[in-house]
NULOVEX-970102 format. One line per 5 residues: their letters; for each residue x, y, z of C-alpha. Coordinates in steps of 0.05 Angstrom, whole numbers, plus 32768, in hexadecimal, padded with zeros to 4 digits. Layout:
<ropas>
A> X,Y,Z; ...
</ropas>
This chain:
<ropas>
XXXXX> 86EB,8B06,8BF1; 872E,8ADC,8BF3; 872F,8A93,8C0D; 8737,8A91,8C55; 8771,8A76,8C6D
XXXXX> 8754,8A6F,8CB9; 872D,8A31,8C98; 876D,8A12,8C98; 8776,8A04,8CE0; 8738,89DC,8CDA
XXXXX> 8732,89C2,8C9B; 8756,897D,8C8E; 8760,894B,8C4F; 8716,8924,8C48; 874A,88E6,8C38
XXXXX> 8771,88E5,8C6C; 8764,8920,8C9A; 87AC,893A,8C98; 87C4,8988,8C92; 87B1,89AB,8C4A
XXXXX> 87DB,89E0,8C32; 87C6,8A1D,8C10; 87E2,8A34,8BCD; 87C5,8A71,8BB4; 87D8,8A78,8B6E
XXXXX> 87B2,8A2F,8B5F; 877B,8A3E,8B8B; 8781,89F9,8BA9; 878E,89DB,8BED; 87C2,89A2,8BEF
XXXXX> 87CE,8960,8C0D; 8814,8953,8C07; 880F,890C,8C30; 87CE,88F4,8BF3; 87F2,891A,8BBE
XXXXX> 87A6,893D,8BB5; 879E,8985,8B9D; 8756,899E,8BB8; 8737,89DB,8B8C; 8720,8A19,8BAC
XXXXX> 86E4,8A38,8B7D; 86C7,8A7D,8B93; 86EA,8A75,8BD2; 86D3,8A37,8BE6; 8701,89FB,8BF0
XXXXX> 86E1,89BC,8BCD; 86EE,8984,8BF9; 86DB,8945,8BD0; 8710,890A,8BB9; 86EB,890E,8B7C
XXXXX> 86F5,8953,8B6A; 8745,8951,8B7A; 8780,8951,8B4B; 87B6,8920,8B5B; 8802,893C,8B63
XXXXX> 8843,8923,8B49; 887B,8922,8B70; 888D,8959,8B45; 8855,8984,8B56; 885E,8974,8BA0
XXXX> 88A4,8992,8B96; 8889,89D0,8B79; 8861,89E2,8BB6; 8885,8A02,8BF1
</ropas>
């Protein structure tokens, strides 16, 4: 079973509570607005600040 991209009308950042994008290839939902990358692992999206990568503006670029 694929991640369910449904959860993404109501799932929001933990930090903020803003829009997360999906990006498949990094299994990981985004917060463009923290600069926070969220894991997905076996199809569950790990919501915790602690458990996020941070982004450089170059990564942020990278993502449509």
């Amino acid at each position: 079973m694929a991640f369910d991209k449904k959860l993404l009308e109501i799932l929001a950042c933990p930090v903020c509570k803003g829009k997360l994008n999906y990006q498949a290839k990094q299994k990981e939902l985004v917060c463009r607005f923290d600069k926070l990358a969220y894991p997905i692992r076996e199809n569950i999206p790990v919501l915790l600040e602690t458990e996020a990568r941070e982004l450089s503006s170059e990564d942020l670029e990278k993502i449509n």
